[in-house]
SEGU-882651 format. One record per residue (C-alpha): residue number from 1; x, y, z. Coordinates in nm, 3 decimals, padded with zeros to 5 digits. Example, Ala and Ser with C-alpha at 12.3 -4.5 7.8 and 13.67 -1.06 7.14 Angstrom:
REM residues 2
ATOM  num        X        Y        Z
ATOM    1   01.230  -00.450   00.780
ATOM    2   01.367  -00.106   00.714
//
This chain:
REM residues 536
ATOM  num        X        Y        Z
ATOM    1   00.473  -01.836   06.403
ATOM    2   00.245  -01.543   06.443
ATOM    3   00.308  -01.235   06.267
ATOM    4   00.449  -01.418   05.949
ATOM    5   00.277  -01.408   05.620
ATOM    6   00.158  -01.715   05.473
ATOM    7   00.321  -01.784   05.135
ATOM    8   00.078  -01.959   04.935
ATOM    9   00.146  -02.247   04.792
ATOM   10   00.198  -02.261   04.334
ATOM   11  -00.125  -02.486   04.381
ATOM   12  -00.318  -02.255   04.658
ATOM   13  -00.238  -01.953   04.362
ATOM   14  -00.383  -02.147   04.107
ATOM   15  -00.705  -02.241   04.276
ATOM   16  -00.738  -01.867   04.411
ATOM   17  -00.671  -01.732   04.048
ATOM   18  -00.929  -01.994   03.904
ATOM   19  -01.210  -01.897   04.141
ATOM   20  -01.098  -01.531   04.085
ATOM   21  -01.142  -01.603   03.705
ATOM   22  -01.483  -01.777   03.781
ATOM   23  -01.603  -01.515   03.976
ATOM   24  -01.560  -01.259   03.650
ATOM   25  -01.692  -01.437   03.450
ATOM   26  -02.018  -01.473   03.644
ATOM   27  -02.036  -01.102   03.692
ATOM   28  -01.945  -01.047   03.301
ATOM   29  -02.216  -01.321   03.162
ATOM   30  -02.491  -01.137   03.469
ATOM   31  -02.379  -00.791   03.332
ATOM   32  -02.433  -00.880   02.929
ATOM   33  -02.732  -01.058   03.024
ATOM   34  -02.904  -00.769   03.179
ATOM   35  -02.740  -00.509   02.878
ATOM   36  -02.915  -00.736   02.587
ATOM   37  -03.215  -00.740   02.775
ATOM   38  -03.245  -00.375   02.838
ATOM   39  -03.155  -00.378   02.495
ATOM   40  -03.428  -00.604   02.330
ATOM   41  -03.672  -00.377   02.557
ATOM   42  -03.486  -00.010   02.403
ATOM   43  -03.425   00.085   02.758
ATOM   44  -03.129   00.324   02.644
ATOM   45  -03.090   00.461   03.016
ATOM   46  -02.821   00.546   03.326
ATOM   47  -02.856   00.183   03.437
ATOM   48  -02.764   00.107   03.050
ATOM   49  -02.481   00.354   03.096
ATOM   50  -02.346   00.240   03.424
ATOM   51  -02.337  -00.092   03.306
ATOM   52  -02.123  -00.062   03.021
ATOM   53  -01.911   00.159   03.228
ATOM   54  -01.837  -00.104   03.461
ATOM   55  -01.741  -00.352   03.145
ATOM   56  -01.564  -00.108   02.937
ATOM   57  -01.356  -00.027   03.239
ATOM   58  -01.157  -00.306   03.213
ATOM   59  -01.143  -00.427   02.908
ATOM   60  -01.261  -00.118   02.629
ATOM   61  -01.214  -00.297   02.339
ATOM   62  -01.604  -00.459   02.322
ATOM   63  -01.743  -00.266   02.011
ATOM   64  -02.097  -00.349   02.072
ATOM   65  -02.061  -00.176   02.464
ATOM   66  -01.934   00.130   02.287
ATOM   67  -02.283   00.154   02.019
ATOM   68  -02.533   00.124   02.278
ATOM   69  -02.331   00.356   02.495
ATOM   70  -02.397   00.594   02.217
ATOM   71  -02.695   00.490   02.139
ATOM   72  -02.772   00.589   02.528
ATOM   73  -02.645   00.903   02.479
ATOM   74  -02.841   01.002   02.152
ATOM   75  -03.117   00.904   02.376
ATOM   76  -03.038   01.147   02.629
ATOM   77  -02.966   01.434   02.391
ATOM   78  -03.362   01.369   02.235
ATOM   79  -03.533   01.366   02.593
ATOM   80  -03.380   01.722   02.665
ATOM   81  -03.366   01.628   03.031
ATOM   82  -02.986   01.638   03.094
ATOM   83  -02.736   01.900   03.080
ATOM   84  -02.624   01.750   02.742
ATOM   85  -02.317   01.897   02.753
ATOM   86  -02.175   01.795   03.083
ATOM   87  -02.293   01.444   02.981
ATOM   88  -02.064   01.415   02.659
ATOM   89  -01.767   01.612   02.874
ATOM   90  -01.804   01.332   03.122
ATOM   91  -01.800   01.044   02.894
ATOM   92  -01.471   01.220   02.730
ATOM   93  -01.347   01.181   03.069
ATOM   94  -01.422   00.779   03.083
ATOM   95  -01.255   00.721   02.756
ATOM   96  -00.939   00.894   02.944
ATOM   97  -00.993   00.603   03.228
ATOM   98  -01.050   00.330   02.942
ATOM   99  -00.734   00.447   02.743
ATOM  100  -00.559   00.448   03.055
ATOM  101  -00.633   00.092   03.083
ATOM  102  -00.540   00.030   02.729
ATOM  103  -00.393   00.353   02.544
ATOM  104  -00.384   00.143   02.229
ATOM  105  -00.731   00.078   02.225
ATOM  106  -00.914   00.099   01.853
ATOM  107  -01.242   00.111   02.000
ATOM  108  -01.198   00.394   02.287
ATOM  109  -01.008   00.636   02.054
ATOM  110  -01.276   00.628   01.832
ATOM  111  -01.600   00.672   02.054
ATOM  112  -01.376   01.000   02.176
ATOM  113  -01.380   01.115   01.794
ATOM  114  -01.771   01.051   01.826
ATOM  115  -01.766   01.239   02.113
ATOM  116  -01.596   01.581   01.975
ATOM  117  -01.837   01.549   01.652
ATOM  118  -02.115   01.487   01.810
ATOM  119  -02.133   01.712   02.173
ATOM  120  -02.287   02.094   02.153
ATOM  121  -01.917   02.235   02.173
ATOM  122  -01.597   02.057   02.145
ATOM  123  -01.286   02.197   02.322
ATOM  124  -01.043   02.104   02.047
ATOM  125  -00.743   02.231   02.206
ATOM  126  -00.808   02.057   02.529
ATOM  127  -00.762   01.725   02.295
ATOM  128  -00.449   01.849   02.120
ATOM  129  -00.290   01.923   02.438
ATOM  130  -00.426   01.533   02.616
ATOM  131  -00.239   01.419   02.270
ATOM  132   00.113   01.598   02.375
ATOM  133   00.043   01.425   02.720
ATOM  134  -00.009   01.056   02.606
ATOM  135   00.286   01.123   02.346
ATOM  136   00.506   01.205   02.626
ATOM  137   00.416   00.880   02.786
ATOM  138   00.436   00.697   02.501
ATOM  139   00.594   00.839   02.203
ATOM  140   00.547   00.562   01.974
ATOM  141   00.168   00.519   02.026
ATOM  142   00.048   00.520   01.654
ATOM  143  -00.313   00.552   01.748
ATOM  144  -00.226   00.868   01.907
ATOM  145  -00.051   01.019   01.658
ATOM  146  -00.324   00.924   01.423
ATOM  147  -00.588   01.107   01.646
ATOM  148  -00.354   01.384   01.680
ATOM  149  -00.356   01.476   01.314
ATOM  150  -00.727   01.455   01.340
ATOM  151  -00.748   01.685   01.643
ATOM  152  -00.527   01.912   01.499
ATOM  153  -00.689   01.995   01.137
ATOM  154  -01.019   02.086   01.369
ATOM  155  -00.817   02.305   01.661
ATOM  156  -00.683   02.481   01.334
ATOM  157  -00.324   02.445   01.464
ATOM  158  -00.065   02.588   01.212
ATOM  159   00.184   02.255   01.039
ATOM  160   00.466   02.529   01.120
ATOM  161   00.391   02.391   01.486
ATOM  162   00.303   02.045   01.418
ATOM  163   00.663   02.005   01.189
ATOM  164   00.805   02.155   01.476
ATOM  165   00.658   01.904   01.731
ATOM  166   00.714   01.647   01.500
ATOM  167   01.096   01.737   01.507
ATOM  168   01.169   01.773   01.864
ATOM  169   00.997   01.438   01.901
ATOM  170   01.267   01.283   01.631
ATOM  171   01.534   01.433   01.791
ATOM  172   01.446   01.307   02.176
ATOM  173   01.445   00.941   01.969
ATOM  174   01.471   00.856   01.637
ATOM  175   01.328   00.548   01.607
ATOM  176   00.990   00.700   01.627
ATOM  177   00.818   00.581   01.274
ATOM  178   00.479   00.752   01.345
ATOM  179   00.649   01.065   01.396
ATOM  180   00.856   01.003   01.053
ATOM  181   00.539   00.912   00.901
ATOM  182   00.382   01.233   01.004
ATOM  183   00.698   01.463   00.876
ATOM  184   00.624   01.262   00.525
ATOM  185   00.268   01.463   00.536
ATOM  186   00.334   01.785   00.657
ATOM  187   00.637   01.880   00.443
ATOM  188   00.467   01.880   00.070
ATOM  189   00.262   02.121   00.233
ATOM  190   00.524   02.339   00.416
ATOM  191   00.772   02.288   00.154
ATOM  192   00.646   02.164  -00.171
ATOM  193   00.811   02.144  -00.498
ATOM  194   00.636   02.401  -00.739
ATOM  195   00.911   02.332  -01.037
ATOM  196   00.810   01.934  -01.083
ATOM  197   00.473   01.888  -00.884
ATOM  198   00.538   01.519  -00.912
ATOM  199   00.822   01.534  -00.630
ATOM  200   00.660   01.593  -00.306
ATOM  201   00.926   01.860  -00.180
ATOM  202   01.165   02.112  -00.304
ATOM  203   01.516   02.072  -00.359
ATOM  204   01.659   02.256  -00.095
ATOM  205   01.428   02.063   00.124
ATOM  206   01.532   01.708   00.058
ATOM  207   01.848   01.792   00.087
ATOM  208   01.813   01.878   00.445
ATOM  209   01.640   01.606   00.498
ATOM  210   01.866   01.362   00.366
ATOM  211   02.129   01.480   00.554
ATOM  212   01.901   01.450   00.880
ATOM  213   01.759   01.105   00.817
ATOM  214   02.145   00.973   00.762
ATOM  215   02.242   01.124   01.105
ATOM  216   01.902   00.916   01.220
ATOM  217   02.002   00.583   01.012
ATOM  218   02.397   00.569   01.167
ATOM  219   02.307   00.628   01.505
ATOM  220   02.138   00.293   01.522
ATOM  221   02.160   00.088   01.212
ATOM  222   01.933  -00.183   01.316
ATOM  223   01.638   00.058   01.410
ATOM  224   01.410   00.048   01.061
ATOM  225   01.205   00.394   01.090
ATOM  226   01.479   00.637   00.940
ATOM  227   01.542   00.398   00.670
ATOM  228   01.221   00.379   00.596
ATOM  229   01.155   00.754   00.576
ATOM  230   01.469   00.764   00.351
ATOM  231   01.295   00.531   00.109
ATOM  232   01.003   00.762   00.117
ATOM  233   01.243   01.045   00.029
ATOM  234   01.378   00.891  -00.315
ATOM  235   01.054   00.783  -00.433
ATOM  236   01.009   00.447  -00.344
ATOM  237   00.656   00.503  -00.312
ATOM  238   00.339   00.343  -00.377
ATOM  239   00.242   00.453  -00.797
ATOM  240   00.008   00.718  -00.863
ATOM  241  -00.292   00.700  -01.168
ATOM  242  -00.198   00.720  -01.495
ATOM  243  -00.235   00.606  -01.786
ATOM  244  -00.030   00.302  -01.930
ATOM  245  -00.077   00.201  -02.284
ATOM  246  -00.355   00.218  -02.524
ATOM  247  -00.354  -00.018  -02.866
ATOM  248  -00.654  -00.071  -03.077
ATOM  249  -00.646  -00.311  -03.338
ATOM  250  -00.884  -00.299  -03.616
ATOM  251  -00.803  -00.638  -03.785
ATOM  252  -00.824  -00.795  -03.446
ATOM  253  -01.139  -00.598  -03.335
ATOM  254  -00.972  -00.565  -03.033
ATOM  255  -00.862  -00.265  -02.800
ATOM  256  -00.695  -00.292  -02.459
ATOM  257  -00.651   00.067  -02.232
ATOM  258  -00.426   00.008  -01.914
ATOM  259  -00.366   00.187  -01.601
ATOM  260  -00.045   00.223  -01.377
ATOM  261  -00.313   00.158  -01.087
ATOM  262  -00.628  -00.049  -01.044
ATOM  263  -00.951   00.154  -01.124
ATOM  264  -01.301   00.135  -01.193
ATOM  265  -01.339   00.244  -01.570
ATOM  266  -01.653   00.093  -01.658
ATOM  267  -01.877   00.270  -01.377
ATOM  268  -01.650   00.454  -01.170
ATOM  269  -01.721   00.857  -01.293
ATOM  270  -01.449   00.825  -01.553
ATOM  271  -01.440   01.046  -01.883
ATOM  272  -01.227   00.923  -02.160
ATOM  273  -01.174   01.024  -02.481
ATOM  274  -00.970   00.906  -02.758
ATOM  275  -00.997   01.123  -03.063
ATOM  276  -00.886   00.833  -03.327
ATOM  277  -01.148   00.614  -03.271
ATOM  278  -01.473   00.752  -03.118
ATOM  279  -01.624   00.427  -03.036
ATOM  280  -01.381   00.377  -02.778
ATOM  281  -01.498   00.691  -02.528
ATOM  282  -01.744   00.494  -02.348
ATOM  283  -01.670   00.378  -02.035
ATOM  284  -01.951   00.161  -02.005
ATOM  285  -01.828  -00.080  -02.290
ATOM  286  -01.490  -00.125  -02.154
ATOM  287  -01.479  -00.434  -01.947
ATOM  288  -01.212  -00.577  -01.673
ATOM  289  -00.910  -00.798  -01.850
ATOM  290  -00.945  -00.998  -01.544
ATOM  291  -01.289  -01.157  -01.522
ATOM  292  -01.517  -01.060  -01.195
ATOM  293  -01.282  -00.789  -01.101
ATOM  294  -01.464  -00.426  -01.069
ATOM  295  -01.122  -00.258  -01.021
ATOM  296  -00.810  -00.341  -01.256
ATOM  297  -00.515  -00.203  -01.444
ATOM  298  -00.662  -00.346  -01.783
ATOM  299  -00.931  -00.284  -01.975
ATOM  300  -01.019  -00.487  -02.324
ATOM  301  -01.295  -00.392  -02.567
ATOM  302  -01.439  -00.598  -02.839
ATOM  303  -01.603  -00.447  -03.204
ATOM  304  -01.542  -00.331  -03.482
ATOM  305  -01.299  -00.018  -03.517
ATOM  306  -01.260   00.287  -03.778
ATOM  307  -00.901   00.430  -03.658
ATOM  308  -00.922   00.814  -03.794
ATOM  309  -00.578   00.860  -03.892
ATOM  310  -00.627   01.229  -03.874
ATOM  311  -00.738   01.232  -03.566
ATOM  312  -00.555   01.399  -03.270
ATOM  313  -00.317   01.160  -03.127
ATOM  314  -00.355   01.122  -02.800
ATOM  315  -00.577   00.943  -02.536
ATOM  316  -00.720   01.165  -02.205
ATOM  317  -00.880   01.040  -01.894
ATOM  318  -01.061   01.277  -01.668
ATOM  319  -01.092   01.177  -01.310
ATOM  320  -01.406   01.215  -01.074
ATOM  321  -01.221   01.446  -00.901
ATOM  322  -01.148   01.679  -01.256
ATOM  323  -00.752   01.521  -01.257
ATOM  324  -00.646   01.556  -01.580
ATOM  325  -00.409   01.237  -01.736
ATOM  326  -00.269   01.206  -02.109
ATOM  327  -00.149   00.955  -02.320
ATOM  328   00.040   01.022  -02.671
ATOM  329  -00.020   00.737  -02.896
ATOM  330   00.290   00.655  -03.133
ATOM  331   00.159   00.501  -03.424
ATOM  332  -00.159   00.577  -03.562
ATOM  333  -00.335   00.413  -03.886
ATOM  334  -00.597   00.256  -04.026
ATOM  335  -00.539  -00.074  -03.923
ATOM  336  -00.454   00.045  -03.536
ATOM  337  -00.321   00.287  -03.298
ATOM  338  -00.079   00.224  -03.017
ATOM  339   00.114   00.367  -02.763
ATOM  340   00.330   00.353  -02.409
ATOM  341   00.369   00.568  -02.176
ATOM  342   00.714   00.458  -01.958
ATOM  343   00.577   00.416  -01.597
ATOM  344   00.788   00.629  -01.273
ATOM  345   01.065   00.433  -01.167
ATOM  346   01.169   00.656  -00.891
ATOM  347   01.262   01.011  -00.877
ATOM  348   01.515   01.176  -01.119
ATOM  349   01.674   01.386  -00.894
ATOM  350   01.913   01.693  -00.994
ATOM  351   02.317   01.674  -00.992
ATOM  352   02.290   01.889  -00.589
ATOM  353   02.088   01.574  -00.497
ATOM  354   02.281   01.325  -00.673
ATOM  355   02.603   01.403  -00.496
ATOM  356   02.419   01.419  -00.173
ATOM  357   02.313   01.055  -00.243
ATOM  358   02.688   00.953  -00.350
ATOM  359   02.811   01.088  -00.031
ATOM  360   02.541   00.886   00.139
ATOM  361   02.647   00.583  -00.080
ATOM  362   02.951   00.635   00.088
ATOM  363   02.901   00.630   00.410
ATOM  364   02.709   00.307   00.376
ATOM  365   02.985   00.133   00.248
ATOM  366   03.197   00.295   00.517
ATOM  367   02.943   00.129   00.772
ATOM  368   02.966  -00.211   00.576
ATOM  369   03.359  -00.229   00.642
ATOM  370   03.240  -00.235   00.985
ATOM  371   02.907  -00.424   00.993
ATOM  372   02.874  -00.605   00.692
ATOM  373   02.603  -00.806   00.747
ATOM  374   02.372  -00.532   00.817
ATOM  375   02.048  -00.544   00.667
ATOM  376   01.931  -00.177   00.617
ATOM  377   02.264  -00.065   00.547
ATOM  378   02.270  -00.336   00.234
ATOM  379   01.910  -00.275   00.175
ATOM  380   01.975   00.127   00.172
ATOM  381   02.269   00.110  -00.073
ATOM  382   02.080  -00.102  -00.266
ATOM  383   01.836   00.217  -00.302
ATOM  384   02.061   00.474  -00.310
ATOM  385   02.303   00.329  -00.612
ATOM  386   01.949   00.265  -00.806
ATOM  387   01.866   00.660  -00.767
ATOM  388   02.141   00.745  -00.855
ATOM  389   02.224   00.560  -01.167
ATOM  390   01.971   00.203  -01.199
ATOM  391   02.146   00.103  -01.481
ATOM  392   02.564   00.164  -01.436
ATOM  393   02.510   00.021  -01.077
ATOM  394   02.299  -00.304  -01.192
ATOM  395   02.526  -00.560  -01.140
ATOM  396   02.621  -00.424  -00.796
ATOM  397   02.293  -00.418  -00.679
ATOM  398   02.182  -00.764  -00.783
ATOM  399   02.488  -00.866  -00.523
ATOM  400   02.342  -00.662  -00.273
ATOM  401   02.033  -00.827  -00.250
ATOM  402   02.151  -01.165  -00.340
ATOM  403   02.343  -01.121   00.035
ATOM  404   02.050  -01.004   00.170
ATOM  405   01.916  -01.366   00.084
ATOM  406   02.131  -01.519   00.308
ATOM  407   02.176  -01.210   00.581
ATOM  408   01.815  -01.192   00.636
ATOM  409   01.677  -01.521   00.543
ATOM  410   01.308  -01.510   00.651
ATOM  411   01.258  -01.240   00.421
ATOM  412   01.448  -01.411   00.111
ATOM  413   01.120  -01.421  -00.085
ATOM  414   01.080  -01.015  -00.072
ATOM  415   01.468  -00.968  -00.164
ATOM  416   01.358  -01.199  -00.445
ATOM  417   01.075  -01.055  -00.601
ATOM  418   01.215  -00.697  -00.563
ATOM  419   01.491  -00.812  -00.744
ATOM  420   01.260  -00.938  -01.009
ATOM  421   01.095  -00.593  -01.012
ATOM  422   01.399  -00.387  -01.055
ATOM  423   01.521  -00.643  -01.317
ATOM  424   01.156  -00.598  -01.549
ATOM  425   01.240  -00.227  -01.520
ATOM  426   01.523  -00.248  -01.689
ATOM  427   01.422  -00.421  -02.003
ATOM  428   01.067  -00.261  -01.958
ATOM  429   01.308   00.089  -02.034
ATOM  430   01.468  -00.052  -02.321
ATOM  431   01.151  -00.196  -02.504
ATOM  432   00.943   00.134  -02.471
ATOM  433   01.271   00.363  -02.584
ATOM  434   01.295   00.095  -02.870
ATOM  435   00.906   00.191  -03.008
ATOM  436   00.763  -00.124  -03.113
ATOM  437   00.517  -00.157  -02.870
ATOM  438   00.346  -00.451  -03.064
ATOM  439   00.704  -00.663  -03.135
ATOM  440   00.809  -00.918  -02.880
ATOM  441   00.957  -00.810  -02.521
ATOM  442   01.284  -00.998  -02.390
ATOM  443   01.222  -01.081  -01.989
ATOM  444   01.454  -01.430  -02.025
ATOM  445   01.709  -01.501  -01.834
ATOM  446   01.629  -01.250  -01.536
ATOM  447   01.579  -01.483  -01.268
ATOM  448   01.214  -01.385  -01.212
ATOM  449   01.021  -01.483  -00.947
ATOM  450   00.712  -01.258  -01.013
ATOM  451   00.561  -01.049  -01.287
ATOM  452   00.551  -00.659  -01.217
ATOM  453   00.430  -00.423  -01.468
ATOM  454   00.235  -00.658  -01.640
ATOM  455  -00.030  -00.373  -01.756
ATOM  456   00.275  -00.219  -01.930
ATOM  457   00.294  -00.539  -02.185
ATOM  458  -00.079  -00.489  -02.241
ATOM  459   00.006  -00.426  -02.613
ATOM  460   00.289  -00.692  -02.702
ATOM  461   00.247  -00.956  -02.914
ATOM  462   00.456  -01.233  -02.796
ATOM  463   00.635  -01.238  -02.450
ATOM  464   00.995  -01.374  -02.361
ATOM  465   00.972  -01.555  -01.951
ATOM  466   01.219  -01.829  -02.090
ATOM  467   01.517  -01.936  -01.802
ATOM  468   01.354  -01.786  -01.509
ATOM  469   01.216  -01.878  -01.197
ATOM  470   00.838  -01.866  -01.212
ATOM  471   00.573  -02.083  -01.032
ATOM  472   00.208  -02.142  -01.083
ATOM  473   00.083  -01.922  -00.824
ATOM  474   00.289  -01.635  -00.963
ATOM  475   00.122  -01.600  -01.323
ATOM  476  -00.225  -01.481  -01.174
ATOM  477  -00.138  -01.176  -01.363
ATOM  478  -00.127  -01.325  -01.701
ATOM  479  -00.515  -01.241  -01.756
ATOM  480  -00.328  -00.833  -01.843
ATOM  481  -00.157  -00.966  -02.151
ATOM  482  -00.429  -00.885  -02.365
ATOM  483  -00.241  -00.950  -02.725
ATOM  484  -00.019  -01.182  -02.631
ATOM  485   00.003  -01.485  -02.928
ATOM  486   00.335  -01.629  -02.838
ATOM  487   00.449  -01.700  -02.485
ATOM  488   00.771  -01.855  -02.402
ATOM  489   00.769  -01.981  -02.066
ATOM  490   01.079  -02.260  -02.097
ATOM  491   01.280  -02.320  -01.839
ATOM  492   01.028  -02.203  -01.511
ATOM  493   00.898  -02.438  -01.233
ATOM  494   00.530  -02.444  -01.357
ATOM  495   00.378  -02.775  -01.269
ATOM  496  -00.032  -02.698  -01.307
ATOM  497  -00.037  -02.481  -01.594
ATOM  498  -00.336  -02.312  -01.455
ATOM  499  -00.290  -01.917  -01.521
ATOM  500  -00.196  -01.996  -01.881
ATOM  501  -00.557  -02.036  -01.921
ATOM  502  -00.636  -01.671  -01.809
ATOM  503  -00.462  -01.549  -02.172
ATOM  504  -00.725  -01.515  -02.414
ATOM  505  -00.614  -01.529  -02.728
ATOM  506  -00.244  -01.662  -02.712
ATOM  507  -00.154  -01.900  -03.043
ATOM  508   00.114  -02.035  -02.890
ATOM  509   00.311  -02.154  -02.571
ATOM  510   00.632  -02.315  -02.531
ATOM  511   00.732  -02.508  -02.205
ATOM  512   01.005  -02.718  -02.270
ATOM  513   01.166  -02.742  -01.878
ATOM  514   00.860  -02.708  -01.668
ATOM  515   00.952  -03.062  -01.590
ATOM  516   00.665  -03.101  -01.334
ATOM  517   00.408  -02.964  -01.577
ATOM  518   00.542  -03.175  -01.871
ATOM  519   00.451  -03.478  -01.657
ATOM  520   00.084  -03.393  -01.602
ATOM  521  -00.103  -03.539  -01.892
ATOM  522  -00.377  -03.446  -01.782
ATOM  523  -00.289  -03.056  -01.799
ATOM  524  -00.114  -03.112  -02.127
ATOM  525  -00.417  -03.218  -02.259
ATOM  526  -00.594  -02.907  -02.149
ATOM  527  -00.345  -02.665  -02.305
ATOM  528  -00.352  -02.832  -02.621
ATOM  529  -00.720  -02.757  -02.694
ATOM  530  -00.667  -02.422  -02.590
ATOM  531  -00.355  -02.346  -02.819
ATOM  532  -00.278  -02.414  -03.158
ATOM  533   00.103  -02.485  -03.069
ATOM  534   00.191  -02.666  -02.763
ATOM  535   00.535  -02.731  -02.750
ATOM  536   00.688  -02.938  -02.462
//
């Protein structure tokens, strides 16, 4: 049988990969061993050096190797006895072996940034061009593109060039989300919109882009990262500061300020100012709405109030950063002043853009005919019909995502809740166009699942959540509802009760329905010596 190779047997390759495995892990125990001892003894050295090396080598994503690799070469920069230089360049040139071992290593990307801060001279444009390499490899390696940016603002490379990269990269495959992502950031700066700075690009722009990302989106329906972009394009974006509602109530003592986004009023650099009442420009006294929270959309303040009725209407909060935000209030007298500021639902786009996005509505449902059941394609027109008209398209929307339930089942809860969302925004409109910003708002009968602009109903007296779907666990919020004295939650799924307790001062609650709740004496009991009106 000579000159045959011997196939080994499954439990010959076991035994041979187990002693293998053994044999590592005595070398990698020996090796740490000897590291934490020249460690404990500050030996930051080339032994130190080569030793990590040999670790990091195959598996670079040990944190503590990579600080006392710096910490050996801080050590080495002090003593003055290397070329410094040629020791950072050649510890550049390890990371290259580690990320070759693991290009999507957290750890080895940034000991390179390290590097380039840290060395006498860093070749910048070396590291752009290693990017374009490792992109061409890879083109979907995130941490690359994230170190790319980085390398790029310091090699002082023009975004005319980086767009342009960006695009060519798009084009060879357009399911490239980093490279989406990236476009997102350099066009407000190539292109932005200097008639409404809110909108991140001009008009001519997002047109363009539209069209492009739809090109993107049909080619492969299934592929998320043009749809995505396109949601960045109408606005579906996270909220920016501002300022929400302000009421202050002198027969209450009371005052509530709320913000579209979580911030720290109270200590966070903050100047306010509120002309009608001059007690209520310190920062300091205003305290979270949610108790233990530093950072939160409402703020309450308890004293007693003189409301200047003269006084200039409005309410203005100064960022640390000198960004400049204004509330009007609508009422102001001696008993109070309130006022609402309607939060950004999305972009309102001009009639060139509109008829962009019907012709884009179009060719979704064109693409339904063929693929019904396809999630983006429902999701999209979902989003499209809601920027182009919210309200005339309502009823078609709420079908949209009600398939999407069933089409896409393990994420049934988020079709849910955005439902909820786009449902509150609705009646959220017609309460703030209506004025009476301390009457009772109407949220029954929506089907909610969760409880979105809650900072908006800061200033409402009573509260309508009657015939909807709400649990426990989804009420955390109700700590925001500063002046809420009637709250109708009838007909939910409540069973504990527990977040009731976070409202304050509410009079009365009424939970006929909750049938699980209604069981729990215990609970019941609770409520009732919280509230002067239970009713069950």
């Amino acid at each position: 049988m000579h000159g045959r190779l011997k196939v080994r047997t499954s439990a010959e390759e076991a035994t041979r990969k187990k002693l293998e495995q053994q044999a590592k892990v005595k070398m990698f125990r020996a090796a740490m061993g000897r590291i934490f001892e020249k460690k404990s003894a500050q030996e930051y050295d080339s032994e130190m050096m080569d030793l990590t090396a040999k670790l990091l080598g195959s598996n670079p994503d040990i944190a503590t190797l990579w600080n006392l690799r710096r910490m050996c070469i801080l050590a080495l920069k002090e003593s003055n006895t290397e070329d410094i230089q040629s020791v950072f360049d050649k510890d550049l040139g390890f990371t290259e072996m580690c990320l070759m071992v693991n290009p999507k290593s957290y750890c080895a990307w940034h000991h390179r940034c390290w590097i380039l801060e840290n060395a006498p001279a860093a070749d910048w444009q070396k590291e752009v061009e290693l990017c374009t390499k490792y992109l061409k490899l890879d083109e979907r390696n995130f941490h690359c593109w994230d170190y790319r940016r980085y390398v790029v603002e310091n090699a002082k490379v023009t975004p005319e060039k980086e767009f342009a990269f960006c695009t060519e990269k798009i084009e060879k495959n357009f399911s490239n989300y980093s490279s989406w992502h990236y476009r997102s950031k350099l066009l407000p700066v190539l292109y932005p919109n200097v008639n409404d700075p809110s909108r991140p690009i001009s008009e001519e722009k997002l047109k363009e882009e539209l069209e492009l990302v739809l090109t993107a989106a049909f080619t492969d329906p299934n592929d998320s990262s043009a749809w995505f972009y396109q949601r960045w394009l109408l606005g579906y974006s996270q909220p920016e500061l501002d300022l929400a509602t302000c009421r202050i109530d002198a027969k209450q003592s009371l005052a509530v300020l709320s913000f579209s986004v979580p911030i720290d009023l109270s200590s966070g650099g903050y100047r306010l100012t509120i002309p009608c009442c001059d007690k209520c420009n310190d920062t300091s006294q205003w305290v979270s709405a949610t108790d233990g929270n530093t950072f939160a959309t409402t703020w309450i303040m308890n004293g007693s109030f003189v409301v200047n009725e003269e006084g200039d209407p409005t309410v203005t909060l100064i960022t640390p950063d000198e960004v400049k935000h204004v509330l009007n209030l609508n009422t102001v007298s001696r008993d109070g002043a309130v006022g609402v500021k309607k939060p950004k639902f999305g972009y309102v786009f001009g009639s060139a853009i509109v008829d962009v996005l019907k012709a884009q509505l179009a060719s979704c449902h064109e693409l339904l005919e063929y693929e019904p059941d396809s999630k983006w394609t429902l999701l999209t027109a979902a989003l499209l019909m809601k920027a182009i008209d919210r309200r005339g398209y309502y009823e078609t929307i709420r079908q949209h995502l009600t398939k999407l339930e069933t089409v896409d089942a393990l994420r049934k809860g988020y079709y849910l809740d955005l439902a909820s969302k786009w449902s509150i925004e609705n009646r959220l409109e017609d309460w703030i166009e209506a004025g009476n910003f301390g009457s009772e708002i109407d949220l029954s009968g929506l089907q909610l699942t969760v409880l979105n602009y809650v900072q908006y109903l800061a200033t409402a007296d009573a509260i309508d959540l009657s015939g909807n779907r709400l649990i426990d666990r989804n009420l955390g919020v109700l700590g925001g509802l500063v002046f809420c004295r009637k709250l109708n939650l009838e007909g939910n799924a409540l069973e504990t009760g527990a977040a009731i307790h976070k409202l304050q001062f509410v009079d009365e609650i009424l939970l006929k329905g909750n049938e699980q709740l209604v069981k729990n004496d215990v609970m019941v009991e609770e409520l009732r010596t919280k509230v002067k009106s239970l009713v069950l």
